[in-house]
Backbone as XML, in Angstrom:
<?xml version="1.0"?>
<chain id="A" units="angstrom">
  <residue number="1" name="UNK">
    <atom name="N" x="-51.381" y="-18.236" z="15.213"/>
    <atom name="CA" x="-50.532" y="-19.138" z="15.965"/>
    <atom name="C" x="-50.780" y="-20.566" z="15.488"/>
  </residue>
  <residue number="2" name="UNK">
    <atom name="N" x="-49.557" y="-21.163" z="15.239"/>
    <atom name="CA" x="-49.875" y="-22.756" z="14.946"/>
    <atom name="C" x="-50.190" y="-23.528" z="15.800"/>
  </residue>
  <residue number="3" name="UNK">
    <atom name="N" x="-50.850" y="-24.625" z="15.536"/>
    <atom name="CA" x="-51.228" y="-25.311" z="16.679"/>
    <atom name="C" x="-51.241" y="-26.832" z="16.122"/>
  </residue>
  <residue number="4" name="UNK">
    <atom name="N" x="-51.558" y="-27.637" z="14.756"/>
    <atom name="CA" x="-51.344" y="-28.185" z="14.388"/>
    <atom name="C" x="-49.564" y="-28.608" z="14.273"/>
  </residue>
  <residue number="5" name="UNK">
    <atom name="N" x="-49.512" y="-30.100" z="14.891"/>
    <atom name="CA" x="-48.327" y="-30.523" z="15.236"/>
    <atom name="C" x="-47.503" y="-30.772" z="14.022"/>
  </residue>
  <residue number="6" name="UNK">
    <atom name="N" x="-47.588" y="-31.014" z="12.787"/>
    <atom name="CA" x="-47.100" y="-31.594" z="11.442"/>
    <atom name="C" x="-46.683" y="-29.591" z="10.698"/>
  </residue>
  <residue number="7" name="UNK">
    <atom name="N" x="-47.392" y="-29.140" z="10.322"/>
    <atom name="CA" x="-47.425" y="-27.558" z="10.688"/>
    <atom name="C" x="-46.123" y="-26.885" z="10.915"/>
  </residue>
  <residue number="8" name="UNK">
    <atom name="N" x="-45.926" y="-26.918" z="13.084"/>
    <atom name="CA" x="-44.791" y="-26.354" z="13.590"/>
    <atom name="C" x="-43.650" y="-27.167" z="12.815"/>
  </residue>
  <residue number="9" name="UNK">
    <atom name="N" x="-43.995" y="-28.498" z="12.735"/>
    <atom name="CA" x="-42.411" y="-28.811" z="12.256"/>
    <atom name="C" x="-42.075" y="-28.141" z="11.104"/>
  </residue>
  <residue number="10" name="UNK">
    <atom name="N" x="-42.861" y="-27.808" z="10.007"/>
    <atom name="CA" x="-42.493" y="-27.449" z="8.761"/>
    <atom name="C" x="-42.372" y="-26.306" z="9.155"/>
  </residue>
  <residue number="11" name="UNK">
    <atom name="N" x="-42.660" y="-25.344" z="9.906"/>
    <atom name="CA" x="-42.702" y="-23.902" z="10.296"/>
    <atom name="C" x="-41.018" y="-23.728" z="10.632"/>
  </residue>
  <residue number="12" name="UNK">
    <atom name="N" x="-40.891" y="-24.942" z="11.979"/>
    <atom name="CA" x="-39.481" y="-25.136" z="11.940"/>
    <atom name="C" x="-38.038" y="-25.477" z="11.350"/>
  </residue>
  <residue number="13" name="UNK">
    <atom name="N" x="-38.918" y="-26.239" z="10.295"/>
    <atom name="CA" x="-37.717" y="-26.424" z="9.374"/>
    <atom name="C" x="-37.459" y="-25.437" z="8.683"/>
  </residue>
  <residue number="14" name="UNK">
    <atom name="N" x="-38.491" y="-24.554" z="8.262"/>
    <atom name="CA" x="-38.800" y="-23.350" z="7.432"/>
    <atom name="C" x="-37.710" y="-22.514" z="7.885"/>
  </residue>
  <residue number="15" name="UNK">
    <atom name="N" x="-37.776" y="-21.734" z="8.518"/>
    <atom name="CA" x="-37.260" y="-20.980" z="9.861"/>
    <atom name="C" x="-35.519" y="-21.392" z="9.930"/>
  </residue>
  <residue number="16" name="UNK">
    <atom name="N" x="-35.578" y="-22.375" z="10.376"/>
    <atom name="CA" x="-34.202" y="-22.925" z="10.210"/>
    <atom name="C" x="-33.046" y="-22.869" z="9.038"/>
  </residue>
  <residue number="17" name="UNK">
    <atom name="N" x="-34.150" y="-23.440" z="8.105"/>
    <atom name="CA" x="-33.400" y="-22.881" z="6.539"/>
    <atom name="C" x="-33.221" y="-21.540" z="6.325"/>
  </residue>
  <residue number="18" name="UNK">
    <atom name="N" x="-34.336" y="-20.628" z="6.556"/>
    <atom name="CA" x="-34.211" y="-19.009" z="6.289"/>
    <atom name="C" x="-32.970" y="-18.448" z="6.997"/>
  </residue>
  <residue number="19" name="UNK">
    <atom name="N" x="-32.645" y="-18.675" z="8.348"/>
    <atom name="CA" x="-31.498" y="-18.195" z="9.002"/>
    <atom name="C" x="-30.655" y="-19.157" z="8.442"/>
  </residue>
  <residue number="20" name="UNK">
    <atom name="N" x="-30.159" y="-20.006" z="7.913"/>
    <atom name="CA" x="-28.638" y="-20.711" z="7.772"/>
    <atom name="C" x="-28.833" y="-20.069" z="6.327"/>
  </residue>
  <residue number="21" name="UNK">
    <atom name="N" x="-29.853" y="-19.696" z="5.356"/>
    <atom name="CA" x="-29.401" y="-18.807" z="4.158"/>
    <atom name="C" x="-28.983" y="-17.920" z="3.907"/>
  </residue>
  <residue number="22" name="UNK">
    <atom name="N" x="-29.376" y="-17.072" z="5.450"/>
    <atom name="CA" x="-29.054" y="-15.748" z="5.222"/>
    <atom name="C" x="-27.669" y="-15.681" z="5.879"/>
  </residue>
  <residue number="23" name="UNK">
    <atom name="N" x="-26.922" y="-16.287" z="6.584"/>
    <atom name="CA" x="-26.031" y="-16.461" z="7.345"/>
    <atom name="C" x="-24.392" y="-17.098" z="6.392"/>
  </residue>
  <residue number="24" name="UNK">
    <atom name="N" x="-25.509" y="-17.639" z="5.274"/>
    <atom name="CA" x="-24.669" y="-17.995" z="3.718"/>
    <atom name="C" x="-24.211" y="-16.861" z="3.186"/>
  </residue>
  <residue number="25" name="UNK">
    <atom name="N" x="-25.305" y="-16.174" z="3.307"/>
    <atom name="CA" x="-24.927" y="-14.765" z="2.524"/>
    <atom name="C" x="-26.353" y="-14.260" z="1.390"/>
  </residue>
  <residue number="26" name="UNK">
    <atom name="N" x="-27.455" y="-15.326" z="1.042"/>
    <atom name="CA" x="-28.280" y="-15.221" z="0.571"/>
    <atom name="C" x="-29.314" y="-13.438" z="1.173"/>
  </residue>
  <residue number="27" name="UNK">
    <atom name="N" x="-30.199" y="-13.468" z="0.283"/>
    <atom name="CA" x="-30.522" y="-11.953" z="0.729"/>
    <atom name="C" x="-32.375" y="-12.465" z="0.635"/>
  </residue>
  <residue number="28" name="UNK">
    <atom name="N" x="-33.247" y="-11.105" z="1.097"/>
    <atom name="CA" x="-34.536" y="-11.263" z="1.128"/>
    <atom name="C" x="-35.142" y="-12.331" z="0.410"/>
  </residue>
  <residue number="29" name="UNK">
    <atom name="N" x="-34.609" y="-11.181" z="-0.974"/>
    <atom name="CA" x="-35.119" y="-11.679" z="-2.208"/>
    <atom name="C" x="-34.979" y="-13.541" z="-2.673"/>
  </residue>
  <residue number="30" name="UNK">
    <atom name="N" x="-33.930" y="-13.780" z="-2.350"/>
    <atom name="CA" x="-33.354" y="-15.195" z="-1.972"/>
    <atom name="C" x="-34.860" y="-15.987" z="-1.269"/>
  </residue>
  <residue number="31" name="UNK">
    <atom name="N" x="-34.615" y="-15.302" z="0.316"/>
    <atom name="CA" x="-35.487" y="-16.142" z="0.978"/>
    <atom name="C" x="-36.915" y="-15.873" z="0.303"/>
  </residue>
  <residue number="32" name="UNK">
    <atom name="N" x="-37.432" y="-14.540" z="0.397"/>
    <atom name="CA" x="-38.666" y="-14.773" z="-0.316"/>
    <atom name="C" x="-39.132" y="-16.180" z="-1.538"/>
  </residue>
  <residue number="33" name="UNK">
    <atom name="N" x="-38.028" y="-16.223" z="-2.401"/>
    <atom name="CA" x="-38.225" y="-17.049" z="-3.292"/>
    <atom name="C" x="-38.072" y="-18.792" z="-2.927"/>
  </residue>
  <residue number="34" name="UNK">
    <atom name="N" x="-37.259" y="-18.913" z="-1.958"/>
    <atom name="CA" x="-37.238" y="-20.189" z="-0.872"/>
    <atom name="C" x="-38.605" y="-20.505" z="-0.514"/>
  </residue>
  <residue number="35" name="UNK">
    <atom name="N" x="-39.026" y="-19.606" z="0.564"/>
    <atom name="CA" x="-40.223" y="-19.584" z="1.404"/>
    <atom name="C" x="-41.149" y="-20.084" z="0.266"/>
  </residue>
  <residue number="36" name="UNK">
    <atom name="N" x="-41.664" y="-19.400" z="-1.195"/>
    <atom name="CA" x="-42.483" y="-19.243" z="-1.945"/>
    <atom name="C" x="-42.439" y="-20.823" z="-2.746"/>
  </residue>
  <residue number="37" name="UNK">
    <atom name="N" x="-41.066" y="-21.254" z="-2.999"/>
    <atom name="CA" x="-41.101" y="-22.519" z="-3.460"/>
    <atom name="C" x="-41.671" y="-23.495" z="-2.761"/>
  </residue>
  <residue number="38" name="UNK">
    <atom name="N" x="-41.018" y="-23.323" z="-0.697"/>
    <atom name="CA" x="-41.660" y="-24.220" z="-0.079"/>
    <atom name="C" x="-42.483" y="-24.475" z="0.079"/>
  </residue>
  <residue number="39" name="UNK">
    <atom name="N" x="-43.429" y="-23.589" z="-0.200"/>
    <atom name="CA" x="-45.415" y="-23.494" z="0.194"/>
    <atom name="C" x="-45.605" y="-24.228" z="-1.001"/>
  </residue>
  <residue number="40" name="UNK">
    <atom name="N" x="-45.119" y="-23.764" z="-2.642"/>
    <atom name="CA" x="-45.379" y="-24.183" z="-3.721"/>
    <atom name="C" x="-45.489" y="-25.727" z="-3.371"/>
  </residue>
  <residue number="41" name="UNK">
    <atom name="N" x="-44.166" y="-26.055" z="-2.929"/>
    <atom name="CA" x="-44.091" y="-28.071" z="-2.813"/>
    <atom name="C" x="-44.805" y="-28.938" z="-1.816"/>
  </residue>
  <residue number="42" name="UNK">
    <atom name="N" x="-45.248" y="-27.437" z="-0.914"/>
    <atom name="CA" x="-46.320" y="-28.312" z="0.268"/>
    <atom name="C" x="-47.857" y="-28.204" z="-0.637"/>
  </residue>
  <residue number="43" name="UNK">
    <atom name="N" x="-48.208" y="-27.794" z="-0.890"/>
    <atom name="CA" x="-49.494" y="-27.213" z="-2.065"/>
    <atom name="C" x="-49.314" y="-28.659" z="-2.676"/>
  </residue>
  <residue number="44" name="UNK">
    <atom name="N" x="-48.369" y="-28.664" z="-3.756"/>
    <atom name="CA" x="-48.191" y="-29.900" z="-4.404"/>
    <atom name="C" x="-48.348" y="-30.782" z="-4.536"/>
  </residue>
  <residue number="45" name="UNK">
    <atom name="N" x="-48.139" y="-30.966" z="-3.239"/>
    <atom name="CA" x="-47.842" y="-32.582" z="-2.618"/>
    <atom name="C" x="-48.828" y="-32.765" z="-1.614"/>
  </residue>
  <residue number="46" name="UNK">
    <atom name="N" x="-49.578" y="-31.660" z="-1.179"/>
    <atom name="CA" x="-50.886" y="-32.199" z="-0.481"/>
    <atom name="C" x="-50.405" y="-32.645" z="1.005"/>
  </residue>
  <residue number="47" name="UNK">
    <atom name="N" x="-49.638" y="-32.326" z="1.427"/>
    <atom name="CA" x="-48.717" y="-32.820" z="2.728"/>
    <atom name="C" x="-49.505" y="-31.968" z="3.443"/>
  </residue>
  <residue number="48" name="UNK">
    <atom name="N" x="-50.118" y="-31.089" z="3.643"/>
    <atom name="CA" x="-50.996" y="-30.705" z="4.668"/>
    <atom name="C" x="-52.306" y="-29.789" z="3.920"/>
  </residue>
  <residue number="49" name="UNK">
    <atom name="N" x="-53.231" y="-29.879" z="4.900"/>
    <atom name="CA" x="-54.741" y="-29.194" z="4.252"/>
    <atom name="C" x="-54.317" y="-27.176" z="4.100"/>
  </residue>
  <residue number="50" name="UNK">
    <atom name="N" x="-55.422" y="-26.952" z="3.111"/>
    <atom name="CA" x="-54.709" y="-25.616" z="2.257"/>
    <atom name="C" x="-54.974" y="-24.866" z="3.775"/>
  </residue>
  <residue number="51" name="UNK">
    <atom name="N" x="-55.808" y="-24.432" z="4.350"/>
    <atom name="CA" x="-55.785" y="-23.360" z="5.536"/>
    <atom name="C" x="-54.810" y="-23.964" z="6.299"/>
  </residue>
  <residue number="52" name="UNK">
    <atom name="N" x="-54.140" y="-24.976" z="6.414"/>
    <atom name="CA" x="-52.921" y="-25.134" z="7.325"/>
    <atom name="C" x="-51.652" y="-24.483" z="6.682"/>
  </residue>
  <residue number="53" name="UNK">
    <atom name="N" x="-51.344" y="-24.771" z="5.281"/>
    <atom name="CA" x="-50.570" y="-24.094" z="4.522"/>
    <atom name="C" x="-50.907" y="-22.416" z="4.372"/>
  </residue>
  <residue number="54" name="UNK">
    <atom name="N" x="-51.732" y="-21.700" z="4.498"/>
    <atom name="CA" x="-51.916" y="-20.528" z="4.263"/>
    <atom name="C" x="-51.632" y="-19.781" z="6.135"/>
  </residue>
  <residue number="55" name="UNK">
    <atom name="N" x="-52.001" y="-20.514" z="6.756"/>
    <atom name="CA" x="-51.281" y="-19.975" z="7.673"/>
    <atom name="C" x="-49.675" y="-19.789" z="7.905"/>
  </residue>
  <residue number="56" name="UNK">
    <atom name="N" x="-49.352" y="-21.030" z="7.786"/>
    <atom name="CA" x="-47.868" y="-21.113" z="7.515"/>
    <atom name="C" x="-47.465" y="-20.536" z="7.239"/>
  </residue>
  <residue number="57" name="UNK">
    <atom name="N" x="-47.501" y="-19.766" z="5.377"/>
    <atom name="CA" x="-47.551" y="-18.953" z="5.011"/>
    <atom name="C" x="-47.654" y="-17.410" z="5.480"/>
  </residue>
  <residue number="58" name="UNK">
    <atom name="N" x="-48.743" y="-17.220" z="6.570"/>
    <atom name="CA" x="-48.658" y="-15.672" z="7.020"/>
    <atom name="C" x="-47.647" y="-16.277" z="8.117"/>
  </residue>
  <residue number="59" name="UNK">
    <atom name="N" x="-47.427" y="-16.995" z="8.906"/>
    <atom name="CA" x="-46.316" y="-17.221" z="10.025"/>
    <atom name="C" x="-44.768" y="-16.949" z="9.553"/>
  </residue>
  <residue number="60" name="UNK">
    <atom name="N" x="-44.743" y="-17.533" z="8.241"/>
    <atom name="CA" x="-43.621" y="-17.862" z="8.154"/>
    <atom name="C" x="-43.008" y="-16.106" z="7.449"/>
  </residue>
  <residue number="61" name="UNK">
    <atom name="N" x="-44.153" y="-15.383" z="6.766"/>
    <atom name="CA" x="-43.592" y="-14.606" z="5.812"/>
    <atom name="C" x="-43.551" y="-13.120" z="7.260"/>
  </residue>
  <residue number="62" name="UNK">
    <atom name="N" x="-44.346" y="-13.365" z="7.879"/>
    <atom name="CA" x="-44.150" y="-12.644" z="9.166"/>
    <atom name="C" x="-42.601" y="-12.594" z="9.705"/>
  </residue>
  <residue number="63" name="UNK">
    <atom name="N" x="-42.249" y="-14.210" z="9.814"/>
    <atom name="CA" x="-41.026" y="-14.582" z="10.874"/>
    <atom name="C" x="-39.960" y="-13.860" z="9.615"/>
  </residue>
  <residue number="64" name="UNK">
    <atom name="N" x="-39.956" y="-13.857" z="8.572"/>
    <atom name="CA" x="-39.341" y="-13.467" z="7.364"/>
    <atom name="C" x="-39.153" y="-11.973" z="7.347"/>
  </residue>
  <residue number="65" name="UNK">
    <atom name="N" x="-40.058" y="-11.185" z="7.833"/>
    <atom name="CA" x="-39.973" y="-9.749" z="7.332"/>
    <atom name="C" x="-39.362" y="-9.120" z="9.026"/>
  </residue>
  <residue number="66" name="UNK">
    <atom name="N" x="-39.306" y="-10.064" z="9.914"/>
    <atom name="CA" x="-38.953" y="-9.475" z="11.080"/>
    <atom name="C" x="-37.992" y="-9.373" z="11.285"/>
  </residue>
  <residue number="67" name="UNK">
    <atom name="N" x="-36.644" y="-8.351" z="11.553"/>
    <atom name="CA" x="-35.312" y="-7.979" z="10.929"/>
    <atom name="C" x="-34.496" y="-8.519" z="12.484"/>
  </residue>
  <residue number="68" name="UNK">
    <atom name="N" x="-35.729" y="-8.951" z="13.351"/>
    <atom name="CA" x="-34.327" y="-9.258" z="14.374"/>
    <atom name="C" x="-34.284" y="-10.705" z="14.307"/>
  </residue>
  <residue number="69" name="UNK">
    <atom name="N" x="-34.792" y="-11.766" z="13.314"/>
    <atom name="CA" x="-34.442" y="-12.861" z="13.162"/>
    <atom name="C" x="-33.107" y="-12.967" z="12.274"/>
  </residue>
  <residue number="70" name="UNK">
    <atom name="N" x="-32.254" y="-11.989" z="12.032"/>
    <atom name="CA" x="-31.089" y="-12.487" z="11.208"/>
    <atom name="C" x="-30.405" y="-10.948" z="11.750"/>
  </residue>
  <residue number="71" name="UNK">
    <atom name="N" x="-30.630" y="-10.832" z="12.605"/>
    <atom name="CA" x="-29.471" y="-10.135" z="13.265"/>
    <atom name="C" x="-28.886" y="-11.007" z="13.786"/>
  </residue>
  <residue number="72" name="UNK">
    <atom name="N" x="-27.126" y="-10.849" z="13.754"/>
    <atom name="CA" x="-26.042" y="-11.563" z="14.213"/>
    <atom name="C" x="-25.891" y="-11.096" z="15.960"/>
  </residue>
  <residue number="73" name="UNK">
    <atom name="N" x="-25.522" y="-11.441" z="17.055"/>
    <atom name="CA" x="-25.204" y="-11.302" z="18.199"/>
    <atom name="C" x="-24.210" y="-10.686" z="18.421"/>
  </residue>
  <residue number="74" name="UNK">
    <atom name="N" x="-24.025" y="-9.633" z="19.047"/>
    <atom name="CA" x="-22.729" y="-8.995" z="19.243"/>
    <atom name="C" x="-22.101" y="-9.733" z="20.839"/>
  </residue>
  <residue number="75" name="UNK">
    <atom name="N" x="-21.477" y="-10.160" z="20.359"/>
    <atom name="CA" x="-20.490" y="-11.141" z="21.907"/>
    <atom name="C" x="-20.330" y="-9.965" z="23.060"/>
  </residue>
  <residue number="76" name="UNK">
    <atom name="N" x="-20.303" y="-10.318" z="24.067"/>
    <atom name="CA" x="-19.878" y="-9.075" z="25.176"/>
    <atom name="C" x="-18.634" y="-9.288" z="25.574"/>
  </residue>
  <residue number="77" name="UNK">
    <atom name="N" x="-18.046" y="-8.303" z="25.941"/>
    <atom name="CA" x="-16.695" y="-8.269" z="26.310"/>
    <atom name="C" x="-16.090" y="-8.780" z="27.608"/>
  </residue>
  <residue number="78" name="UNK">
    <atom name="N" x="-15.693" y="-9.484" z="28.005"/>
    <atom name="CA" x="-15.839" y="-10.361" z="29.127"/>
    <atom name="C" x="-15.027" y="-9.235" z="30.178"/>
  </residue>
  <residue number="79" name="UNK">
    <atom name="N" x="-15.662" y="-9.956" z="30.921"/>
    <atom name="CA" x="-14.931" y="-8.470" z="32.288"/>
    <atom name="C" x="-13.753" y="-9.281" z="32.791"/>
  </residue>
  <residue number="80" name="UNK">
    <atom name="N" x="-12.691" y="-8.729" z="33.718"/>
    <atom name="CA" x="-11.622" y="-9.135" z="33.956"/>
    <atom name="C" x="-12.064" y="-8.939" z="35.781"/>
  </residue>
  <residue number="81" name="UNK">
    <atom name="N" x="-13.273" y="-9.521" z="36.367"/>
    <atom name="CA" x="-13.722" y="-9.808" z="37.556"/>
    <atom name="C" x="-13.455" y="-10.874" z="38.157"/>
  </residue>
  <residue number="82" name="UNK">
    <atom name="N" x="-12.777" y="-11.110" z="38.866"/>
    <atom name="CA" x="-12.289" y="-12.513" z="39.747"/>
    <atom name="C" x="-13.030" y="-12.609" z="40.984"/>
  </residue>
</chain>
């Protein structure tokens, strides 16, 4: 669990991007390679300490492999109740 505040945001932005890619039409393989760049440019750039990034990392590739984050919503059929 994250707990570091600088962290969730990138967790969140993370997250955010993965569903509007897949919603593009992009596929796993896509995001895998997203996710993998993003850690790459946080690594990089030193924007946060490595065990903060390696968590991220299991958070994010977790939130990634879990199939009901890019399931679409099926609308309900509205009742005709007055």
């Amino acid at each position: 669990m994250l707990q570091d505040t600088q962290t969730i945001r990138h967790y969140q932005k993370l997250t955010d991007a993965l569903v509007e890619l897949w919603n593009r039409g992009y596929r796993f393989d896509d995001l895998r390679m997203y996710l993998d760049g993003y850690l790459a440019a946080l690594r990089h750039s030193n924007a946060l300490a490595p065990y903060l990034i390696h968590r991220l990392e299991e958070d994010a590739t977790r939130y990634l492999y879990d199939t009901s984050n890019f399931e679409m919503p099926v609308p309900q059929p509205e009742s005709d109740y007055y």
